[in-house]
ZASEKOL-384264 format. One line per 2 residues: number of its first residue (from 1); for each residue x, y, z of N, C-alpha, C. Coordinates in Angstrom, 2 decimals, padded with zeros to 5 digits. Atoms other than C-alpha are relative to their C-alpha. Last residue first. Example, Ala and Ser with C-alpha at 12.3 -4.5 7.8 and 13.67 -1.06 7.14 Angstrom:
% ZASEKOL-384264
2) -000.82:-001.19:-000.06:013.67:-001.06:007.14:-000.77:001.09:000.73; 000.89:-001.19:000.00:012.30:-004.50:007.80:000.90:001.20:000.00
This chain:
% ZASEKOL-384264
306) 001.49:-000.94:-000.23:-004.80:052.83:037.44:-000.71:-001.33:-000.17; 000.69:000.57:-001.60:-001.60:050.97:038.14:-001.12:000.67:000.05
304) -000.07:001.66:-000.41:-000.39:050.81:034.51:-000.65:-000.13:001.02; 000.76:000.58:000.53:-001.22:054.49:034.26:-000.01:-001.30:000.11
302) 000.98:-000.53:-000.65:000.75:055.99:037.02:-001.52:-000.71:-000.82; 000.06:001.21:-001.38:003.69:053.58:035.86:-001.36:000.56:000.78
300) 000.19:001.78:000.63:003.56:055.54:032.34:-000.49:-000.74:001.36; 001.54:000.16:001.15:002.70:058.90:033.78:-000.02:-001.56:-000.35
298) 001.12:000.05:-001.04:005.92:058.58:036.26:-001.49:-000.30:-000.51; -000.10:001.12:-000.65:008.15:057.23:033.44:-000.78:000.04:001.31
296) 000.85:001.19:001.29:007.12:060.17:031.38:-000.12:-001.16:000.75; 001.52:-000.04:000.17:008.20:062.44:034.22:-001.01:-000.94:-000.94
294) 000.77:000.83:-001.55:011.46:060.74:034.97:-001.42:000.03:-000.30; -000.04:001.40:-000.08:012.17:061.00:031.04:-000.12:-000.32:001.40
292) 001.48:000.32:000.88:010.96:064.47:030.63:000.36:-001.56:000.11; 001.10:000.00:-000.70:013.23:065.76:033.38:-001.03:-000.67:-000.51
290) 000.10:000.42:-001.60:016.37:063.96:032.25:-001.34:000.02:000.37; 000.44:000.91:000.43:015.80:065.10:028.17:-000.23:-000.71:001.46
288) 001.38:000.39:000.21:015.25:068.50:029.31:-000.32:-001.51:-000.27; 000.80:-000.54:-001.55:018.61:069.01:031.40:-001.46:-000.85:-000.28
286) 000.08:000.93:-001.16:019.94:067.18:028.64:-000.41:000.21:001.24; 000.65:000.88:000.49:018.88:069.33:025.79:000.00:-001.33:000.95
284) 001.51:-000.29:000.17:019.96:072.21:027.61:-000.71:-001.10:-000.40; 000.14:-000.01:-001.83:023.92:070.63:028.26:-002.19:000.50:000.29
282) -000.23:001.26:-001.17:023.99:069.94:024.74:-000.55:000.08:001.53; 001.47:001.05:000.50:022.18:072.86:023.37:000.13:-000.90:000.39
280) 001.19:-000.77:-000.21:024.87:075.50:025.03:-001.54:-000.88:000.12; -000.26:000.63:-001.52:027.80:073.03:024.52:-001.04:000.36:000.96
278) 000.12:001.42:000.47:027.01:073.26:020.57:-000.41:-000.44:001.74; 001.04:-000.12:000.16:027.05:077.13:020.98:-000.66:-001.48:000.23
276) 000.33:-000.88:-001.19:030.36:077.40:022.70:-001.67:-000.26:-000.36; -000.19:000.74:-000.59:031.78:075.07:019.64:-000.99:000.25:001.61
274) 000.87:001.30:-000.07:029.96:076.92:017.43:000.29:-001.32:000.74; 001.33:-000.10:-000.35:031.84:080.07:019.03:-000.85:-001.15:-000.47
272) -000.14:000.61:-001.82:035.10:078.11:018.83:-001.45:000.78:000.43; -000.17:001.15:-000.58:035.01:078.07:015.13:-000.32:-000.50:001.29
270) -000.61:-000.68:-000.69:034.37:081.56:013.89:-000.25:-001.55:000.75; -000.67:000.46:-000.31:033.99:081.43:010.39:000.63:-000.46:001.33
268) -000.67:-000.63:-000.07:031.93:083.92:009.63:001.57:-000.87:000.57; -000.63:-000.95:000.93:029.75:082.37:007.63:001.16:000.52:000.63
266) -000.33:000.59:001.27:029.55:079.56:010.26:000.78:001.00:-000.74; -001.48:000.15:-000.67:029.67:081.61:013.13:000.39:-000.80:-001.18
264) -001.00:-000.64:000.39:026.73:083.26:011.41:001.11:-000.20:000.70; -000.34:-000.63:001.58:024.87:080.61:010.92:000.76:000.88:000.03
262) -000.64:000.61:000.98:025.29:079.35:013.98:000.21:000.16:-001.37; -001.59:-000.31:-000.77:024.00:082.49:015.54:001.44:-001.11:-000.65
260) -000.95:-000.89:001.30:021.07:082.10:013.48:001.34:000.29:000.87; -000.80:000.45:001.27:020.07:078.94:014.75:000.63:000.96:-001.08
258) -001.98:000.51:-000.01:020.39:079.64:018.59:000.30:-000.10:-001.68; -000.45:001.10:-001.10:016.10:080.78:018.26:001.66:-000.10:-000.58
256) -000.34:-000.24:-001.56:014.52:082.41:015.47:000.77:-001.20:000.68; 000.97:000.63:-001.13:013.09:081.09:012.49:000.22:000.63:000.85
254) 000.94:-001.23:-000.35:015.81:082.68:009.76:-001.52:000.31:000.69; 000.80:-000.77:001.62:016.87:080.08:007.55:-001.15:000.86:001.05
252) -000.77:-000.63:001.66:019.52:079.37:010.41:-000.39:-000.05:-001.08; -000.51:-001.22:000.04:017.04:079.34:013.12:000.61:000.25:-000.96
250) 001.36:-001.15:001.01:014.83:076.41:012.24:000.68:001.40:-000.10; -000.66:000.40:001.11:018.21:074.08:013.96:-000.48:001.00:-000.90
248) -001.28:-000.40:000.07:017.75:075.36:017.72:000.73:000.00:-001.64; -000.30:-001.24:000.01:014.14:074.78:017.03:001.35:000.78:000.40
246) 000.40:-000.30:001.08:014.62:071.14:016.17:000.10:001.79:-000.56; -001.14:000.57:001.18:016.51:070.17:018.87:-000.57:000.78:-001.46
244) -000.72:-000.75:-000.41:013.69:071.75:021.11:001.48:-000.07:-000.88; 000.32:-001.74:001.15:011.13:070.51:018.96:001.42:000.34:000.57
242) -000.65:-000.47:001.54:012.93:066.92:019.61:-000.47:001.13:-000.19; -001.10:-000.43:000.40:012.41:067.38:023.30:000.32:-000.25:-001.04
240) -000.55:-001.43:-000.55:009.09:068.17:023.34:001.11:000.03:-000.39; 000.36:-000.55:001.09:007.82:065.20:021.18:000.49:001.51:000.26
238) -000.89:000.78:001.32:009.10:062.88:023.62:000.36:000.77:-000.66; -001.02:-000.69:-000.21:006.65:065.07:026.06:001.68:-000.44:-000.46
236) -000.20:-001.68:000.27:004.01:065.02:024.07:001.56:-000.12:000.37; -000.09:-000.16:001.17:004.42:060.79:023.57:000.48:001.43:-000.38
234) -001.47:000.98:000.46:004.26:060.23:026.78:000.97:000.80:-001.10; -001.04:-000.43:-000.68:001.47:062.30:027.42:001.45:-000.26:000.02
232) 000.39:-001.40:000.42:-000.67:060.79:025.09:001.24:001.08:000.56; -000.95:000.35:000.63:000.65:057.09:026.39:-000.03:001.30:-001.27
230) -001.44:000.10:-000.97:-000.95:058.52:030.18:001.00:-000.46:-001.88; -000.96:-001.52:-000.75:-003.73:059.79:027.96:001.02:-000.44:000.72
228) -001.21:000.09:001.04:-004.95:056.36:025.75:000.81:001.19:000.62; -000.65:001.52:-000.10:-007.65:054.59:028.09:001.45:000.47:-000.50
226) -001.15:000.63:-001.44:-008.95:057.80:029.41:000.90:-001.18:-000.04; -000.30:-000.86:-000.77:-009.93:059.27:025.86:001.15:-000.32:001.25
224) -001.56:000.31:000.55:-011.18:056.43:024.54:000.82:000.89:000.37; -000.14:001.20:-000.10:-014.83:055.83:026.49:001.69:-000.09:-000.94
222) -000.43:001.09:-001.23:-015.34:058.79:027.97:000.36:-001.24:-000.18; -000.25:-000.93:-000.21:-014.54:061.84:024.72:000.09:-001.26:001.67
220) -001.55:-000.43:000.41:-014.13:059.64:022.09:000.07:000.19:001.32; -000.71:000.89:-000.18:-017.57:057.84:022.73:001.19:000.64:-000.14
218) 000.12:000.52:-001.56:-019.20:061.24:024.10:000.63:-001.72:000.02; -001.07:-001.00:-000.64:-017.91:063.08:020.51:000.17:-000.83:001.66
216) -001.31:000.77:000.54:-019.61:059.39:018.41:001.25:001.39:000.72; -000.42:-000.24:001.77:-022.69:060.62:020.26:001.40:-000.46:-000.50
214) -001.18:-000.41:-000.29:-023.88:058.54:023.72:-000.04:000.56:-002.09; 000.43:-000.98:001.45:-027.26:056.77:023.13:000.65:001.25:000.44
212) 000.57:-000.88:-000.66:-026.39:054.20:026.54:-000.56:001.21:-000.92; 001.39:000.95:000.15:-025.70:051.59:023.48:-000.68:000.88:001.60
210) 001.30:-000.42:001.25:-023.22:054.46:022.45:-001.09:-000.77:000.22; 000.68:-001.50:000.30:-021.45:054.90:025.95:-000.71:-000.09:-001.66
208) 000.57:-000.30:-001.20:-021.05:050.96:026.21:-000.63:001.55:000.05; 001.36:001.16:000.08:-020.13:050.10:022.75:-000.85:000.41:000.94
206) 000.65:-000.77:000.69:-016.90:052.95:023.81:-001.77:-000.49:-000.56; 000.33:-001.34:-000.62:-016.24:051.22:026.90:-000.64:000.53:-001.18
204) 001.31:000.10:-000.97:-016.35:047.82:025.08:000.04:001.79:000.51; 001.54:-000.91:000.88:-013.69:049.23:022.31:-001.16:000.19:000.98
202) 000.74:000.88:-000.56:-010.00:048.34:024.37:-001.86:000.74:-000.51; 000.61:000.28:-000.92:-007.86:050.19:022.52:-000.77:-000.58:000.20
200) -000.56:001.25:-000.63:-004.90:049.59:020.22:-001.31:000.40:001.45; 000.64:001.21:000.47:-006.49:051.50:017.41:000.38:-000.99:001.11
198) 001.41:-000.29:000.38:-006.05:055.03:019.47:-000.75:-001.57:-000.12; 000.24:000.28:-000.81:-002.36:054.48:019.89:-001.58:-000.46:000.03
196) 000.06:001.27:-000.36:-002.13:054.24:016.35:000.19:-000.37:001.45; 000.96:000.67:001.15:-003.99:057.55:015.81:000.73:-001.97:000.51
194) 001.34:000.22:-000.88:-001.79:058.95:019.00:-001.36:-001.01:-000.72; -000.01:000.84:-001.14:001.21:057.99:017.18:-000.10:-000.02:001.15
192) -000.01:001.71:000.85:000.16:059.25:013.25:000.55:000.00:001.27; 001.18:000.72:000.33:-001.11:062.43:015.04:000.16:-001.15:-000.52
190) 000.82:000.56:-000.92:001.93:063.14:016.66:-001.15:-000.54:-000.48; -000.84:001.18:-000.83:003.99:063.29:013.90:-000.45:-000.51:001.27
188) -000.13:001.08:000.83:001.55:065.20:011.46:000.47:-001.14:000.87; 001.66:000.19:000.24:000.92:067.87:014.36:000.03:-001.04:-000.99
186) 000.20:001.10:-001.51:004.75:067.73:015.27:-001.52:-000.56:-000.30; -001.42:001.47:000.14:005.95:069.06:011.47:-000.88:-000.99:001.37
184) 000.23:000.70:001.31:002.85:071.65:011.39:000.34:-001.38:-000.16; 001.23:000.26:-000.05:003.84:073.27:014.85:-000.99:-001.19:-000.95
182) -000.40:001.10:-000.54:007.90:072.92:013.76:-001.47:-000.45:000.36; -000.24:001.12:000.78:006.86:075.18:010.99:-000.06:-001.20:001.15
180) 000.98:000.70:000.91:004.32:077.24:013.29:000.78:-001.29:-001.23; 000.93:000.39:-000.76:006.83:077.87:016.07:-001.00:-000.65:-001.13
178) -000.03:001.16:-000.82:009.42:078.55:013.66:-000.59:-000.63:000.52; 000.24:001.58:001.04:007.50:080.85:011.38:000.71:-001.02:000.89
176) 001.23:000.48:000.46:006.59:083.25:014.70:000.21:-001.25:-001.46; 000.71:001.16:-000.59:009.98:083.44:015.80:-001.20:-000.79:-000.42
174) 000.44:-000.13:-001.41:011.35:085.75:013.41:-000.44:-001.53:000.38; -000.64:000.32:-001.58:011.95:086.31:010.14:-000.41:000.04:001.12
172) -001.39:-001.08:-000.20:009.01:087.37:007.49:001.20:-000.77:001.11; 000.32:-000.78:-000.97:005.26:086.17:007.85:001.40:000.68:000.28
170) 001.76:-000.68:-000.36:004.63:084.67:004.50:000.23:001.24:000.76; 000.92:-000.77:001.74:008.34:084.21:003.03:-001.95:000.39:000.57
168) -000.61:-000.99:000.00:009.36:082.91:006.54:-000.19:000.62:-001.28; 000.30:-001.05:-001.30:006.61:080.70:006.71:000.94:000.93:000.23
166) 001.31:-000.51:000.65:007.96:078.84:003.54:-000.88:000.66:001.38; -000.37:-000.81:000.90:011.35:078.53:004.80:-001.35:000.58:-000.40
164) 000.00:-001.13:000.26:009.90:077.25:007.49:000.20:000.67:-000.47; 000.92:-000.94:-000.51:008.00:074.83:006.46:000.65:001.34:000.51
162) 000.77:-000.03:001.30:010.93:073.53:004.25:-001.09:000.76:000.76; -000.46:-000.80:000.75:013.18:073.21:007.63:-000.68:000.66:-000.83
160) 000.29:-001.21:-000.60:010.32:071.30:009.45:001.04:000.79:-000.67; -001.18:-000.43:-001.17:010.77:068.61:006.83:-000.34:001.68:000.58
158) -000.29:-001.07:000.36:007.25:068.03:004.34:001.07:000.14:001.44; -001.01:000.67:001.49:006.43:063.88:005.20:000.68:001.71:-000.33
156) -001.35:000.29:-000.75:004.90:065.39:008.94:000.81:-001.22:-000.94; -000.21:-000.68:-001.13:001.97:067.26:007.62:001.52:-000.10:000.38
154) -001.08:-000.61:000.58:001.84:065.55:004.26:000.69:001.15:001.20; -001.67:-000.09:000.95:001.36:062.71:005.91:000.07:000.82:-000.38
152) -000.96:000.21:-000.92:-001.02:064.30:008.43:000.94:-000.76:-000.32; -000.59:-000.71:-000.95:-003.34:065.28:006.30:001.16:-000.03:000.77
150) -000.58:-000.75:000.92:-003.89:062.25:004.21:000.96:001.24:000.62; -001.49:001.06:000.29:-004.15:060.09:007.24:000.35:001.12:-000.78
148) -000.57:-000.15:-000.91:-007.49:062.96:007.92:001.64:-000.37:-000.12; -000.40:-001.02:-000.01:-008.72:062.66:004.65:001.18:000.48:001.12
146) -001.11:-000.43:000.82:-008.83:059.43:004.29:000.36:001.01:-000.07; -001.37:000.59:-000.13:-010.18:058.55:007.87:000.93:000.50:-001.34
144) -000.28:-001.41:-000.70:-013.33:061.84:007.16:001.75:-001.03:000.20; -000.19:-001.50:000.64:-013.97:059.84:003.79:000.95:000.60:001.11
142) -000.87:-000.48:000.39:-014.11:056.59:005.20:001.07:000.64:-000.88; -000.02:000.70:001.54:-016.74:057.20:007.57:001.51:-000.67:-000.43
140) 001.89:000.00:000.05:-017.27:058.13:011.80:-000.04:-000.65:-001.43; 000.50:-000.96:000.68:-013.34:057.04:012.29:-001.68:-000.53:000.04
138) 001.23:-000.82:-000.66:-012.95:055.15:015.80:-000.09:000.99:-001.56; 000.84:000.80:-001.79:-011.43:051.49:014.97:-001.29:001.93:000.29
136) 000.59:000.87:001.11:-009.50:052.67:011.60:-001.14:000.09:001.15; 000.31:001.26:-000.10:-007.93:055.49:013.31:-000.96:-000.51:-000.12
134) -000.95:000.51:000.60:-007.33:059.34:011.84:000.30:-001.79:000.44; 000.63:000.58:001.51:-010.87:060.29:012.94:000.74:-000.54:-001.22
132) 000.99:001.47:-000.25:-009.49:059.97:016.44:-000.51:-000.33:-001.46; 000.11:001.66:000.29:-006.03:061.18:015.72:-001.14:-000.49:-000.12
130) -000.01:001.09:001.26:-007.01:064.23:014.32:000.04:-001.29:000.07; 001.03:-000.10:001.01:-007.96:066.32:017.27:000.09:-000.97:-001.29
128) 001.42:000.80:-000.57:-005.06:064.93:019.02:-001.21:000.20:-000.24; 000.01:001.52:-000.15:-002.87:065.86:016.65:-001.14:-000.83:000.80
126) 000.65:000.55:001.06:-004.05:069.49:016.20:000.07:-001.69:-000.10; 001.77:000.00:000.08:-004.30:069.99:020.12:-000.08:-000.15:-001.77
124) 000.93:000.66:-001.06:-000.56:068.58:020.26:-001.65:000.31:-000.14; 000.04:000.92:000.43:001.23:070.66:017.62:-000.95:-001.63:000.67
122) 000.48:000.34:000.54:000.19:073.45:019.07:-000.40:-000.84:-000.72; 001.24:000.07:-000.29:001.37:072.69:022.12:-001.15:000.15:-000.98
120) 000.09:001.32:-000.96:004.50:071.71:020.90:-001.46:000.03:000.48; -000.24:001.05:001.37:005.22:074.55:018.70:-000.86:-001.25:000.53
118) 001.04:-000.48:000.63:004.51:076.61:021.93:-000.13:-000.75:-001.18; 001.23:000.61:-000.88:006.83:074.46:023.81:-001.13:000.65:-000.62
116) 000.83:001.25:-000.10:009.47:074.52:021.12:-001.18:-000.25:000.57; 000.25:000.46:001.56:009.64:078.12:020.38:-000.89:-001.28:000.03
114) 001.34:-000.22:-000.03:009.76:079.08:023.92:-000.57:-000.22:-001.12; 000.78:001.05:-000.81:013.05:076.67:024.43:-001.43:000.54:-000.02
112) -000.17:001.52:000.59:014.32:078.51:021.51:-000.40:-001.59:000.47; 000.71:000.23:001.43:013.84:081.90:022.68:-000.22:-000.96:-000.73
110) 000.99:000.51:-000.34:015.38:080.84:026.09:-001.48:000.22:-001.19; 000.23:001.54:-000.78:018.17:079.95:024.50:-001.11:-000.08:000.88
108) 000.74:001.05:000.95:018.11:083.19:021.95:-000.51:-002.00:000.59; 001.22:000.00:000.12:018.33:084.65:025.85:-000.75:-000.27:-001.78
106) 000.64:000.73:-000.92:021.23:082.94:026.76:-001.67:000.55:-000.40; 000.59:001.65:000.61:022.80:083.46:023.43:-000.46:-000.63:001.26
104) 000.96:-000.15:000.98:022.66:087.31:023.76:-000.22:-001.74:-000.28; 000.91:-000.35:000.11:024.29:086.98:027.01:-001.00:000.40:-000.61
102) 000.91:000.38:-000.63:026.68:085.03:026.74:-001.15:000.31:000.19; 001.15:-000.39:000.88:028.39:086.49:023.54:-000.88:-000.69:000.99
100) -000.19:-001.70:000.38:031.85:086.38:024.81:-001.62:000.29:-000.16; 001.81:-000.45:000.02:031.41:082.54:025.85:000.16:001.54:-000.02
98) 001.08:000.75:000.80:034.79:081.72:024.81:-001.52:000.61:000.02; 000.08:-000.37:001.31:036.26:084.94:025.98:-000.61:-001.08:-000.73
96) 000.86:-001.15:000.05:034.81:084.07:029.72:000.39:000.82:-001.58; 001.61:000.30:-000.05:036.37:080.82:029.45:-000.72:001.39:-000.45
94) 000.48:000.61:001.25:039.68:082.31:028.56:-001.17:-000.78:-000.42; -000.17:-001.16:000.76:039.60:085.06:031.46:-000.23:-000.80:-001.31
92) 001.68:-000.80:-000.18:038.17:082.29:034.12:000.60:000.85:-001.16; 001.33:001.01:000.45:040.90:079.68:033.08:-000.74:001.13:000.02
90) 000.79:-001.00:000.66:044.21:082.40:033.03:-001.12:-001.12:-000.27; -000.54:-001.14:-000.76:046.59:080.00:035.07:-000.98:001.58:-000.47
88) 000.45:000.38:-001.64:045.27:076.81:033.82:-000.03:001.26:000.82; -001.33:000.47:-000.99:045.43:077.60:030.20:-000.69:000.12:001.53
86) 000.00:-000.21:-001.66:041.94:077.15:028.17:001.18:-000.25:000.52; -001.09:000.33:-001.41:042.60:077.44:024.44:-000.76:000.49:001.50
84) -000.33:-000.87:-000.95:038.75:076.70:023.01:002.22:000.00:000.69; -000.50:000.39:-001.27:038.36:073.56:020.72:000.74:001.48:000.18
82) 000.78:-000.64:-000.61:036.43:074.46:017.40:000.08:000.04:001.72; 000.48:-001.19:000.41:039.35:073.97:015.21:-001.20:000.77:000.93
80) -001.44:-000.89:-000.89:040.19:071.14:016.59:000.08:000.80:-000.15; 000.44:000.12:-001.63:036.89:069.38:015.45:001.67:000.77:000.95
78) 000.90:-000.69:-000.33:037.57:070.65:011.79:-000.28:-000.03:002.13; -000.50:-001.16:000.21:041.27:069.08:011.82:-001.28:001.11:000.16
76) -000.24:-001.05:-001.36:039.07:066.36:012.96:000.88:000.75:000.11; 001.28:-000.05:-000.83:036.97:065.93:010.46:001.14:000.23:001.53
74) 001.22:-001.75:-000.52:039.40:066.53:008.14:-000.76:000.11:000.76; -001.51:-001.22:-000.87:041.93:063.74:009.39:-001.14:001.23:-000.10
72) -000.18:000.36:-001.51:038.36:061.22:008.33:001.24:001.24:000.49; 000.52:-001.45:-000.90:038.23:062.96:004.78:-000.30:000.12:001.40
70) -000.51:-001.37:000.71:040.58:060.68:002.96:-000.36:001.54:001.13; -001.76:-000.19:-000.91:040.02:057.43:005.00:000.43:001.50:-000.28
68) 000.03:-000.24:-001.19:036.50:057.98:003.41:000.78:-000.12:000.71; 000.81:-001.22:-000.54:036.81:059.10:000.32:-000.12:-000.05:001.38
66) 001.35:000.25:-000.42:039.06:056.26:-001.08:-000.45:001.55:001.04; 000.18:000.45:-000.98:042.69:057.99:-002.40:-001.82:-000.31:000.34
64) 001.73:000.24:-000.41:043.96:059.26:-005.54:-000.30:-000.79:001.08; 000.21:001.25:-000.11:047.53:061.00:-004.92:-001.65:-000.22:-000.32
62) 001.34:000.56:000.03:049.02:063.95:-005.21:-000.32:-001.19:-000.33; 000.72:000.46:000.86:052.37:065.44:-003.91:-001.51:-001.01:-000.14
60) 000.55:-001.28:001.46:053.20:067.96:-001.71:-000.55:-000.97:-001.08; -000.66:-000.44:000.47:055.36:065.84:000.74:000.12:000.53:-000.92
58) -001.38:-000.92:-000.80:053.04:064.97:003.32:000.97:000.53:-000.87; -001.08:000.42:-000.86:050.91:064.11:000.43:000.70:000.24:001.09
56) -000.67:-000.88:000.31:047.30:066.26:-001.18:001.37:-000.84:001.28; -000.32:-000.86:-000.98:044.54:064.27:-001.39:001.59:000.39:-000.60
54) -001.25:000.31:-000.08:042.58:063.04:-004.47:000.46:000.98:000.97; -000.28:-001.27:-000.06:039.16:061.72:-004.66:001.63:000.28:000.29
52) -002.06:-000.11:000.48:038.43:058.17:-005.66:-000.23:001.46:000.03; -000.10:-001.30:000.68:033.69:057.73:-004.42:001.75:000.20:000.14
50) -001.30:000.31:000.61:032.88:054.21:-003.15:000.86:001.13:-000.65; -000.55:001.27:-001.46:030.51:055.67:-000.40:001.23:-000.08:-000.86
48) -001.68:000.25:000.26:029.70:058.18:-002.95:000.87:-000.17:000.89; -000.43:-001.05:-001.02:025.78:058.50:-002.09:001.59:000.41:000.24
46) 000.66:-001.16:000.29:024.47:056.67:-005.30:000.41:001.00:000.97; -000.08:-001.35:001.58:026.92:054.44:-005.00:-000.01:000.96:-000.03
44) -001.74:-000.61:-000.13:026.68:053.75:-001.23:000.19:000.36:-001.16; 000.49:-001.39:-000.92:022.46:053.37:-001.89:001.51:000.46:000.50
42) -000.07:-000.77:000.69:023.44:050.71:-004.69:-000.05:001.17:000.92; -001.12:-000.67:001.21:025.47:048.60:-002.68:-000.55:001.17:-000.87
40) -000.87:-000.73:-000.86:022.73:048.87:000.33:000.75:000.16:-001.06; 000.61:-001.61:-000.39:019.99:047.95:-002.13:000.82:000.84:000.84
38) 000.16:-000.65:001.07:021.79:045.02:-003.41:-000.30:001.46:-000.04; -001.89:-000.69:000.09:022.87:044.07:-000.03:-000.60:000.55:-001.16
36) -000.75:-001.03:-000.97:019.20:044.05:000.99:001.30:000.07:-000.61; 000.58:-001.32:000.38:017.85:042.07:-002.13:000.69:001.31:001.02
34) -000.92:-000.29:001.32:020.67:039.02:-001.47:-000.85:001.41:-000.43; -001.16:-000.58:-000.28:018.98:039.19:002.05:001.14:000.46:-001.16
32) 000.56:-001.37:-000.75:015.45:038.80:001.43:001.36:000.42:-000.02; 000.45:-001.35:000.44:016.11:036.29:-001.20:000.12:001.22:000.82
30) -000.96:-000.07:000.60:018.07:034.19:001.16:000.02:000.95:-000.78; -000.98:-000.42:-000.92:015.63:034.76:004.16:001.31:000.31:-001.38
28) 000.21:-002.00:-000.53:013.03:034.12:001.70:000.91:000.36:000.30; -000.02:-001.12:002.03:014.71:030.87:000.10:-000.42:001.04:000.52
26) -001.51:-000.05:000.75:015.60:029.35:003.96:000.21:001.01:-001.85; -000.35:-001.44:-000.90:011.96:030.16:005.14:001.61:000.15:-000.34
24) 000.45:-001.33:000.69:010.77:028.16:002.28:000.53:001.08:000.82; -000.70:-000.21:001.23:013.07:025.10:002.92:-000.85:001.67:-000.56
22) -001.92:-000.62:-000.28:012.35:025.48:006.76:000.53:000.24:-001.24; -000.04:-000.77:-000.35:008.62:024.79:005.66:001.15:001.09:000.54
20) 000.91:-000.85:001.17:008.69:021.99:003.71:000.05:001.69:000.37; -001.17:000.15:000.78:011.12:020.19:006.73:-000.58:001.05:-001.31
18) -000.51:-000.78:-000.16:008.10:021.41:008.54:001.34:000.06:-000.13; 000.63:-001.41:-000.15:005.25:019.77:006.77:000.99:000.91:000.27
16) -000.03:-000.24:001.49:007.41:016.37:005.89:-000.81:001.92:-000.13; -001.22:-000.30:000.38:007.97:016.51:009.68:000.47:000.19:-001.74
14) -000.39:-000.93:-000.50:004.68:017.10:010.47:001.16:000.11:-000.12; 000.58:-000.92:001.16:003.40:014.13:008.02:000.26:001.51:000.51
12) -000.56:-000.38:001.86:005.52:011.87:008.86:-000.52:000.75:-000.07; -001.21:-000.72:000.04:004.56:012.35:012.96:000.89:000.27:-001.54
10) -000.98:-001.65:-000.61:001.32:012.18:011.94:001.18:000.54:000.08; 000.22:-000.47:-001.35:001.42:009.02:010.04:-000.24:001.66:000.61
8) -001.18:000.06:-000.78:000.88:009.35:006.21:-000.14:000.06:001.70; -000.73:001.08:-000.63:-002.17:008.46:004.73:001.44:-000.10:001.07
6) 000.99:000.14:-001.04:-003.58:011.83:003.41:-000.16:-001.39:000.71; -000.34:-001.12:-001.07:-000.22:012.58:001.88:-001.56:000.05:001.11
4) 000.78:-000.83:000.78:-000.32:009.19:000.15:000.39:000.96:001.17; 000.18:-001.11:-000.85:001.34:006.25:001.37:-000.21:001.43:-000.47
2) -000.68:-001.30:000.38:001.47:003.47:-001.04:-000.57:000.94:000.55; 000.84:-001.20:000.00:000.00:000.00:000.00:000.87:001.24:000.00
């Protein structure tokens, strides 16, 4: 009698199943991976990974050389360039010429931390207005879901740079296009991850306020609402400290905030002030990233135990 595939023992027939099955996950995996290098070799191409440029000898003469051993010494002939002399015996006099300009870049620093949080807040009441009709689970049609998604890719697919350039052509230099580019940028970026917070909730509550004859604002508003704010919060204040990164950057096309100062240490060459400026956003950006990461981690654990 000849064993057929609807004859075979069980155990034949699970090991003929997942011997069958290791051979397909062996050809994906193989495929998958001969497609990745392909796509990495071409994406070094195209970006001139492999790129023959020619340096200049210890002893004057020229050579062709790979790009990236080449321009590694420059990088840090640049990074030594922006290193301060401090002698031991004159510290407070050569500190205090580094930071020469303290006081106009303490208060573009707090121009730049008022950037973000206003950015931030706006960016927050449009996101969270959008997420709900931006997830599958609570849109009312889907008209108001395509529109919405739509929205908020091109919201936060367009780089906060690009907004502001184009808000600085409306409303001129200054603060005001910063706040609204980075506003724009966060409102896309939050709304796509409050929207997929949104789909990950628990529905009964909401079933519950509409079979009480609740409107589709009184299911958002008690029945999804409380389930998704502690990872709402989260999320803002995540979302804080990149504006703040962000609005230190919006400045040099003329936003406001630390970024025109770099620009003009740039143009002007002036090395050890973007070093002074760098140490400015560092040390700020870690004050903020500290507080917002206890506080997040309080919200989070405050919600788990609710």
């Amino acid at each position: 009698m000849t064993l057929t595939a609807d004859t075979l023992p069980p155990i034949a027939a699970f090991d003929r199943d997942f011997a069958l099955q290791r051979r397909r996950a062996r050809i994906g995996w193989a495929v998958g991976s001969m497609l990745f290098f392909a796509a990495f070799l071409l994406s070094a191409q195209l970006s001139d990974f492999f790129k023959v440029t020619q340096v200049t000898l210890p002893d004057g003469t020229r050579a062709d050389r790979w790009i990236v051993p080449a321009g590694i010494p420059r990088l840090g002939e640049y990074v030594a360039k922006t290193i301060p002399t401090l002698r031991l015996d004159s510290f407070w006099a050569d500190f205090g010429e580094w930071f020469w300009r303290w006081k106009i870049w303490l208060r573009l620093l707090v121009e730049t931390v008022l950037i973000a949080f206003m950015a931030t807040s706006l960016g927050v009441i449009g996101g969270f207005a959008l997420s709900f009709p931006a997830a599958r689970n609570l849109a009312p049609n889907t008209w108001v879901l395509w529109f919405s998604r739509r929205y908020l890719e091109i919201a936060r697919t367009v780089p906060d740079l690009v907004w502001a350039l184009i808000f600085v052509f409306c409303f001129s230099v200054g603060p005001l296009a910063g706040v609204l580019a980075i506003a724009v940028h966060a409102t896309g970026a939050l709304g796509k991850l409050y929207s997929e917070v949104n789909e990950n909730i628990d529905m009964r509550p909401l079933e519950g306020v509409k079979a009480a004859g609740g409107s589709w604002f009184d299911q958002i508003r008690y029945g999804a609402v409380p389930q998704v704010l502690p990872n709402i919060i989260s999320y803002t204040l995540l979302r804080f400290e990149i504006n703040v990164r962000s609005s230190s950057i919006i400045g040099y096309v003329g936003a406001g905030g630390l970024g025109q100062e770099f620009r003009e240490a740039m143009s002007l060459q002036e090395y050890t002030d973007l070093s002074a400026l760098f140490l400015i956003i560092f040390l700020t950006v870690i004050a903020i990233d500290y507080g917002s990461e206890k506080l997040r981690h309080r919200i989070i654990d405050m919600g788990q135990s609710a």
